[in-house]
C-alpha positions in Angstrom: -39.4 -1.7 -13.5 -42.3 -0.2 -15.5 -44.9 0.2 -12.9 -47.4 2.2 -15.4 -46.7 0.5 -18.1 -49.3 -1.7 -18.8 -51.5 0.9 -18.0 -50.7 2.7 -20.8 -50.7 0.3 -23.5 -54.6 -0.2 -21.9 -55.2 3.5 -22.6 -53.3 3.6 -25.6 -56.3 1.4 -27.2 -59.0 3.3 -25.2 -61.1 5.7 -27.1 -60.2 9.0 -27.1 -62.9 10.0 -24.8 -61.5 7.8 -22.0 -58.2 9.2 -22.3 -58.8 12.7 -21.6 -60.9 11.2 -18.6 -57.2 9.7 -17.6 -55.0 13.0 -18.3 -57.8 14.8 -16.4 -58.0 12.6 -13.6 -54.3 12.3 -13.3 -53.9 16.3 -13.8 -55.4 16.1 -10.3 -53.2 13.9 -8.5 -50.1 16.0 -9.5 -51.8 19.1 -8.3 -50.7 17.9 -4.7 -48.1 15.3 -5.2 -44.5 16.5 -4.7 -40.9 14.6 -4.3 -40.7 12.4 -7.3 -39.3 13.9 -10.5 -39.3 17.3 -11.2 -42.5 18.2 -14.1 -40.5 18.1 -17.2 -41.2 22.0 -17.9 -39.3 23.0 -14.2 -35.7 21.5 -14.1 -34.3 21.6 -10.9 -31.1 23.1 -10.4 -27.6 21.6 -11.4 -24.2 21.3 -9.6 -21.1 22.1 -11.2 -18.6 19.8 -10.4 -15.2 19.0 -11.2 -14.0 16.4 -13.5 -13.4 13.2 -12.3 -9.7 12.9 -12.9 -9.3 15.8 -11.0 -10.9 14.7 -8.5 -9.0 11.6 -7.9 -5.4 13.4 -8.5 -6.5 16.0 -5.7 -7.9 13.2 -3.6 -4.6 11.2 -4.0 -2.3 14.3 -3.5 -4.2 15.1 -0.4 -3.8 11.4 1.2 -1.7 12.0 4.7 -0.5 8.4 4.8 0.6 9.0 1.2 2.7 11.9 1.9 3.7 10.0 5.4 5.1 7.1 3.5 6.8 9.1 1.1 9.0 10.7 3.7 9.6 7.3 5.3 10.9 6.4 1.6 13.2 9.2 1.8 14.6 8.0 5.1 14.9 3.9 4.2 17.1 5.7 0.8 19.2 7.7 3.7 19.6 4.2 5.8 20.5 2.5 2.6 23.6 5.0 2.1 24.4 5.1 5.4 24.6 1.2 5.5 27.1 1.4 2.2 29.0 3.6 4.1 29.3 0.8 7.3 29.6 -2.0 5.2 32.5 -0.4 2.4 35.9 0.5 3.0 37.0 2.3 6.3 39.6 3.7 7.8 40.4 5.7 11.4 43.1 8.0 12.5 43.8 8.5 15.9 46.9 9.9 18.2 46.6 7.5 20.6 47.2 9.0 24.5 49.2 12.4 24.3 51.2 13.0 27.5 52.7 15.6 28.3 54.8 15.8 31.2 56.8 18.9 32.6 59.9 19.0 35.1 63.0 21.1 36.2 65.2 20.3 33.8 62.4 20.5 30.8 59.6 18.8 29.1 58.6 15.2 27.9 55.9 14.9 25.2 54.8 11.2 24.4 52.3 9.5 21.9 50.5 6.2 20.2 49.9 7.3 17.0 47.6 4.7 15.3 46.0 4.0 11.7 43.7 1.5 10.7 41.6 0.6 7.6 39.4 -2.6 7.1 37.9 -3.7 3.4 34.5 -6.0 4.6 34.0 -7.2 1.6 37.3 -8.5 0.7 37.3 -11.7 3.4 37.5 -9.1 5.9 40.6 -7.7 4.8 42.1 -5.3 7.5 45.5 -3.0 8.0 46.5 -1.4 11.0 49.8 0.5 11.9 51.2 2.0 15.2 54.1 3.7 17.1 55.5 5.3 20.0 56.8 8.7 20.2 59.2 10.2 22.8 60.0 13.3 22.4 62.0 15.7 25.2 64.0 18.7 25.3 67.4 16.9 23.7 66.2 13.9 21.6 63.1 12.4 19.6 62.5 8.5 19.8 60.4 6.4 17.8 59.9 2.5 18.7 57.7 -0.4 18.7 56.5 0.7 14.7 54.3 -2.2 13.8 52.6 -2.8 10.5 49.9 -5.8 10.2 47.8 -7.4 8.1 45.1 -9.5 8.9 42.6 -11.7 6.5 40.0 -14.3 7.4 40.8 -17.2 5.7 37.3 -19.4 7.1 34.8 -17.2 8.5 30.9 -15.3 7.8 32.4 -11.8 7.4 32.1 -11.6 4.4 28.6 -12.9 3.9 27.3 -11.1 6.9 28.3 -8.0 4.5 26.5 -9.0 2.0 23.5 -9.5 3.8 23.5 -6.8 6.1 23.2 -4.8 2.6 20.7 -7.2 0.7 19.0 -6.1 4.3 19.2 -2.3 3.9 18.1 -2.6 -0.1 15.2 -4.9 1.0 13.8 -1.9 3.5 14.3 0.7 0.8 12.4 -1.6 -1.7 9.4 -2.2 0.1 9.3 1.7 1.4 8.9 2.5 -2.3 6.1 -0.3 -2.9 4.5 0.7 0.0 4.2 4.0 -1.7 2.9 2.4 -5.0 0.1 0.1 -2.7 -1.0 2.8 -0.8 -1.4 5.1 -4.1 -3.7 2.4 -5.7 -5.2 1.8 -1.7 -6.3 5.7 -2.6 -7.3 5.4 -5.9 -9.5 2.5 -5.0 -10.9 4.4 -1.9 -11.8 7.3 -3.9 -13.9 4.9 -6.8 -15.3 3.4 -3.5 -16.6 6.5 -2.1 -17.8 7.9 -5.1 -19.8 4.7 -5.8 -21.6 5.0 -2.7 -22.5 8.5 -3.8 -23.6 7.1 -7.0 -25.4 4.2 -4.8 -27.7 7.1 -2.6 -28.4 9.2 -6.0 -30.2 5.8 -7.8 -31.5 5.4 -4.0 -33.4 8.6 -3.6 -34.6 8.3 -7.2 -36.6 5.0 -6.2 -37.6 6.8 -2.6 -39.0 9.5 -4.6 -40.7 7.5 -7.1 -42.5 5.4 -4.2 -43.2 8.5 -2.5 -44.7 9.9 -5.7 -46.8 6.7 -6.3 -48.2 6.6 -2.6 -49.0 10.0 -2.7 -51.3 9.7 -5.3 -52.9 6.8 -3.8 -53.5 9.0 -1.2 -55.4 11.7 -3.0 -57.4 9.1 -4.9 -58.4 8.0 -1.4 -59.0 11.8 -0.2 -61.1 12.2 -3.9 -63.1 8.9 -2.8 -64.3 10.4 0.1 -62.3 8.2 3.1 -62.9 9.4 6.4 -59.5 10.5 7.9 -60.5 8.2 10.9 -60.6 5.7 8.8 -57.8 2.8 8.6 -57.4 3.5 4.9 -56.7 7.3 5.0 -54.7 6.8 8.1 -52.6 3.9 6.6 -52.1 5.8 3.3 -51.2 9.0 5.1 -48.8 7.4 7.0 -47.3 5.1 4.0 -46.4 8.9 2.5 -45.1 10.4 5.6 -42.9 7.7 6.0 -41.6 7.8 2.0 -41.1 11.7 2.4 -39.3 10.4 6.0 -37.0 8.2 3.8 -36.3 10.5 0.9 -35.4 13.2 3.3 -32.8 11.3 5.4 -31.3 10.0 2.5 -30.8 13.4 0.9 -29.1 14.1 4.0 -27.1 11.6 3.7 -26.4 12.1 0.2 -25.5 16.2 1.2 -23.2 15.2 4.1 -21.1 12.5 2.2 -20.7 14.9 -0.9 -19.8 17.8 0.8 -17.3 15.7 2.5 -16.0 13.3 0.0 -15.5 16.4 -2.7 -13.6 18.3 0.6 -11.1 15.6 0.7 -10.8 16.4 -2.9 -9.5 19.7 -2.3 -12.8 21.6 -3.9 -15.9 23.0 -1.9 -19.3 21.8 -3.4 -22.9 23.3 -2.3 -25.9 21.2 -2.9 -29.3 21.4 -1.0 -32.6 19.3 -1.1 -33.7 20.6 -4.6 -30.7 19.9 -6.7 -30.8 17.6 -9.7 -29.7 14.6 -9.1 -28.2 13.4 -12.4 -26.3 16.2 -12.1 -23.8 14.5 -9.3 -23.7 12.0 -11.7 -20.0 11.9 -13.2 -20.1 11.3 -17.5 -16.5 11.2 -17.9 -15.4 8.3 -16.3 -13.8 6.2 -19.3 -14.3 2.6 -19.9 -10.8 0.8 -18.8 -9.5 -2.6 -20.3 -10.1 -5.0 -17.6 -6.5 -7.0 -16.3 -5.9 -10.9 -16.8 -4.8 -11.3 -13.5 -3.5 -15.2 -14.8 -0.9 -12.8 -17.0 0.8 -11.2 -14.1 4.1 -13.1 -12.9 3.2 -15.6 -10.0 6.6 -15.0 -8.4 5.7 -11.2 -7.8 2.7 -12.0 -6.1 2.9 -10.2 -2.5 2.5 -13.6 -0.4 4.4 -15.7 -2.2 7.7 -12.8 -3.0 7.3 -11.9 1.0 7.8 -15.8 1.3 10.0 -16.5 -0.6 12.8 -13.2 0.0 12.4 -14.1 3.9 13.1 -17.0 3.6 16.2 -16.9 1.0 17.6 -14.0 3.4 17.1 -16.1 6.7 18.7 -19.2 4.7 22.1 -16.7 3.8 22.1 -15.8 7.9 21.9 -19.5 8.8 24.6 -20.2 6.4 26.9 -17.0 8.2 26.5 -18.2 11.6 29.3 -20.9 11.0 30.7 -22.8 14.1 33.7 -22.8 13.0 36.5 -19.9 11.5 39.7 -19.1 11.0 41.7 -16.2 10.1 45.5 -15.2 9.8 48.0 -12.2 10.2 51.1 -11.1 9.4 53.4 -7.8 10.5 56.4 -6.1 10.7 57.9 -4.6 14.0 60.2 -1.9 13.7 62.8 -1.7 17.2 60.9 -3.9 19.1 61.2 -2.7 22.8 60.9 -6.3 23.3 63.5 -8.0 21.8 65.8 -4.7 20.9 65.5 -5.5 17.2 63.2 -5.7 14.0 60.8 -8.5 14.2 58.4 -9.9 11.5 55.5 -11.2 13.2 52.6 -13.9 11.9 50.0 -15.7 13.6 47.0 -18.1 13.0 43.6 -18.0 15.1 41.0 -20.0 14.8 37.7 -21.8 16.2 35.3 -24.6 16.1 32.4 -24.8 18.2 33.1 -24.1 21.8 36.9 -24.6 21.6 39.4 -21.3 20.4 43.2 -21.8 19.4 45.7 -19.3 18.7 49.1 -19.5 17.7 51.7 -17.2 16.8 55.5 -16.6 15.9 58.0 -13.4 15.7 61.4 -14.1 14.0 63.9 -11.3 14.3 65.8 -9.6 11.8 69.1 -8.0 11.5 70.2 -9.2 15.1 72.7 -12.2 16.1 69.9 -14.5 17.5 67.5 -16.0 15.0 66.1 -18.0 17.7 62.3 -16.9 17.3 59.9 -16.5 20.1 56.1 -18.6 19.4 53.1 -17.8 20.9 49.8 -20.7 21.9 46.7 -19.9 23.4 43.6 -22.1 23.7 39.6 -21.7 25.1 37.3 -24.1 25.9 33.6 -23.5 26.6 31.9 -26.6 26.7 28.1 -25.2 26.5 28.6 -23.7 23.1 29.2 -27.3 22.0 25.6 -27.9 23.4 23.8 -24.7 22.3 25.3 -25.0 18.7 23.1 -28.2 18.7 20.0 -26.6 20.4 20.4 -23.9 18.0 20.7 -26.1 14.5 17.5 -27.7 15.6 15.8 -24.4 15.9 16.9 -23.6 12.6 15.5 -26.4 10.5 12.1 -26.4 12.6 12.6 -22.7 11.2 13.3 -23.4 7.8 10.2 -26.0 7.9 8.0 -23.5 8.9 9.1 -20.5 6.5 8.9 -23.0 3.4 5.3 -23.9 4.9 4.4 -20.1 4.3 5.8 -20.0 1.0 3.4 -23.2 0.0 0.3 -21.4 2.2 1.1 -18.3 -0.1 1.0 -20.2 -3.6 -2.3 -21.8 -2.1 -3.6 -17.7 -1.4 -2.2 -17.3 -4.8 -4.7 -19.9 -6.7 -7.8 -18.8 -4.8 -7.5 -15.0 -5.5 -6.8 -15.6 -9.1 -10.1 -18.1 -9.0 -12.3 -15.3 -7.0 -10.6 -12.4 -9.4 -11.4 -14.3 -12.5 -14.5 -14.9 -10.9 -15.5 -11.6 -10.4 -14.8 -10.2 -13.6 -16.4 -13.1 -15.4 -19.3 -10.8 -13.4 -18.7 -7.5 -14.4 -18.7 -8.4 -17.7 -21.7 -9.6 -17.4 -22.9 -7.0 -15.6 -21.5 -4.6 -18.1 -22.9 -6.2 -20.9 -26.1 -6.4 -20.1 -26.6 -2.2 -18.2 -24.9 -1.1 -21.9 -28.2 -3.6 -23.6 -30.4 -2.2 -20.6 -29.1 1.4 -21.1 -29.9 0.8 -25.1 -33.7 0.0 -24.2 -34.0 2.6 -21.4 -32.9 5.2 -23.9 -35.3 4.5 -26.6 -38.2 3.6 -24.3 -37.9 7.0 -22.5 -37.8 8.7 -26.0 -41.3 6.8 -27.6 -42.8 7.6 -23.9 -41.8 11.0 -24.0 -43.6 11.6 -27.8 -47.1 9.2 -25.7 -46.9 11.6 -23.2 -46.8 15.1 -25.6 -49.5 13.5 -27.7 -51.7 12.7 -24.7 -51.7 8.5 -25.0 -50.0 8.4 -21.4 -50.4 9.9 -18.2 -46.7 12.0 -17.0 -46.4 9.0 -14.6 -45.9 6.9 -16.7 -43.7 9.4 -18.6 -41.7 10.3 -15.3 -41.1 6.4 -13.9 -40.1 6.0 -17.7 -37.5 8.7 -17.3 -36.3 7.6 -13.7 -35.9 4.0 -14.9 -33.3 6.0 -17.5 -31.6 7.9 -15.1 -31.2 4.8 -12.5 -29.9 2.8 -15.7 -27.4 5.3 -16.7 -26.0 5.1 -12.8 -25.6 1.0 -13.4 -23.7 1.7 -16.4 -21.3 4.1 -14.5 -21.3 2.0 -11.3 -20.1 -0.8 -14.0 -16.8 1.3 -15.3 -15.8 2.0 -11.5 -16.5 -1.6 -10.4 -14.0 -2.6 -13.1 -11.9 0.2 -12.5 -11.9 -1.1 -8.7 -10.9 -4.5 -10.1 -8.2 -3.7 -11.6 -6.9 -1.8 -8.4 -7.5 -5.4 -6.4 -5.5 -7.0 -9.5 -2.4 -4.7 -9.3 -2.3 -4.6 -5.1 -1.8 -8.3 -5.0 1.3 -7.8 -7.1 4.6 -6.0 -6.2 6.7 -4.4 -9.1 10.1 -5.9 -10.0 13.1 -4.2 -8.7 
């Protein structure tokens, strides 16, 4: 890290004599060197740039697959309405056929009026009514009025509600954590980038101070008289073309992925080969509190929540698919055509694997018979018997394999909270020892800086003094955004409660 240093503690005890020899000789050597640090008496120019926080609310604002998964959010809300709506209380209207039918002596107008209205929820609770209307020239008739009422007694309506909404609530849920993940996904993206930034600034800093150090090899081989045939001056000459080679394609580099990075921020930046580097160099980026990711509720970590809801809400539509129902329902009959009087009507219909029975009854009222008239029906299908046991083996091999993910996610669960325990025991090592580093840097640069104005040390020394500064100062603000980073990877492996 101190490449000069030792030097100068040699000329430090030199006599005084010998030292202006040094400042003389090295007086020289800066004549014709260029491309390390700037001579302290010419600063280079400065960039203005924005502070950091508004960069990363511009960059987040910006983010297309941010704004894209807010409108899907929107539309998984509309979806959930729409599915209360299908799965609540209903009811329909409807005239039925309207005929109308002309003829010499007049007109005939006939109708079905019908009205029906179903409660889900309530065991599949359901009412429907109808009639027929005749109406001509000299008389209205109204016959056949029915009213029913139907209710499942055994059957998965009532659950397949329920889940179909559970269902719509789960999609709206996860559209609005997707929003959340993709916000931190951004925040994280935009530390990234500006890391890598930081990462080609403490880059060009060492280029340049290679560069600077091999170019005045080379003029002490130019002073010493070398030949520039000869393998020295040729290998010396070419060790500096290829620094000032290096420096210059990672300036480049660093121009094209500022101008860039800072235009996905919204803002316009201009920089060119000569600006100061510290001056891309962000000093408001705040120390954060670093997350105990063993705090955080297992249960809402993303593998093992996934895990578990899919396989709670593929258990419920196991459970619905019953092989077996029943269901009742009851009516009145006002002039039935049939029997030429009132009838009250009730029937029971049920099922159990492949095999269907129905049977039903109408008693009349207010007429001289009471004899009532019953109803049977029955339907056999003998390969539902056979799929229904196809199809329970599929479902526990189903069930086996979804509680299989839930114990693969609790494994996922104790290795990321190892390798994110891990990695902060790391950082705060790391952090620990740039603020200690930074602390010695400081002060080192200061007492080389008073050597240097008093004459005890060349301004090499001075200048790698000061570079060793400025790269330290970019470890200590690499640190804050690697912790920052971490605690985006702590919250993305977590989903928020509902």
């Amino acid at each position: 890290m101190f490449p000069f240093f030792g030097v100068s503690v040699y000329f430090i005890n030199e006599a005084k004599m010998k030292k202006k020899h040094l400042i003389l000789f090295t007086s020289v050597l800066l004549f014709s060197a260029t491309g390390f640090a700037a001579a302290p008496e010419k600063a280079a120019p400065q960039v203005s740039i924005q502070d950091t926080t508004s960069l990363l609310l511009s960059y987040v604002e910006n983010d297309s697959e941010l704004k894209n998964l807010t409108i899907a959010a929107k539309k998984a809300a509309l979806s959930y309405d729409s599915t209360l709506i299908d799965t609540g209380f209903d009811i329909s209207l409807s005239t039925g056929t309207i005929t109308l039918q002309t003829t010499d002596v007049g007109s005939k107008l006939t109708a079905k009026p019908t009205v029906k209205a179903s409660l889900p929820q309530a065991s599949n609770l359901s009412f429907s009514g109808q009639t027929n209307i005749a109406s001509d020239s000299s008389d209205t008739k109204v016959s056949d009025t029915s009213l029913s009422l139907g209710i499942d007694i055994i059957s998965s309506s009532t659950l397949t509600n329920k889940i179909t909404k559970l269902k719509a609530e789960r999609s709206l849920t996860e559209a609005q954590r997707k929003i959340e993940k993709r916000a931190i996904a951004a925040e994280k993206e935009f530390y990234t980038e500006l890391k890598k930034l930081l990462t080609t600034v403490s880059s060009i800093i060492s280029k340049r101070e290679t560069l600077y150090s091999d170019e005045i090899d080379f003029e002490a081989i130019k002073i010493q008289g070398y030949s520039k045939s000869s393998s020295t001056y040729r290998q010396a000459e070419l060790k500096v073309i290829s620094d000032q080679h290096d420096v210059e394609s990672a300036m480049h580099s660093l121009i094209y992925n500022s101008v860039v990075f800072y235009k996905k921020c919204g803002f316009d930046i201009q920089i060119d080969e000569t600006v100061d580097l510290m001056s891309l160099v962000p000093s408001d980026i705040e120390a954060v509190e670093p997350f105990d990711v063993s705090a955080y509720n297992k249960e809402l970590y993303t593998e093992i929540e996934s895990a578990v809801w899919t396989y709670k809400i593929n258990s419920m539509e196991r459970s619905s698919k019953k092989t077996y129902s029943l269901s009742a329902n009851a009516g009145y009959t006002f002039e039935n055509s049939n029997t030429k009087t009132d009838t009250v009507d009730a029937g029971l219909s049920g099922s159990i694997g492949g095999l269907t029975l129905g049977a039903g009854v109408s008693m009349p009222v207010g007429a001289d018979s009471t004899n009532p008239a019953f109803t049977f029906s029955a339907t056999l299908t003998p390969n539902t018997f056979r799929k229904n046991k196809i199809t329970k083996q599929q479902n526990e091999l189903t069930e086996e394999q979804e509680l299989l993910a839930i114990e693969s996610a609790e494994a996922d669960y104790e290795t990321t909270v190892v390798e994110l325990q891990q990695k902060l025991d790391t950082l705060l090592w790391e952090k620990e020892s740039a603020e200690k580093n930074l602390t010695m840097y400081v002060d080192l640069e200061r007492d080389m800086g008073q050597l240097y104005k008093q004459g005890y040390i060349s301004e090499t020394e001075y200048l790698s003094s000061k570079n060793d500064l400025n790269s330290n100062i970019i470890k200590k603000v690499s640190n804050l955004i690697d912790l920052i980073i971490y605690n985006d990877d702590v919250i993305s492996n977590f989903v928020s409660e509902k």
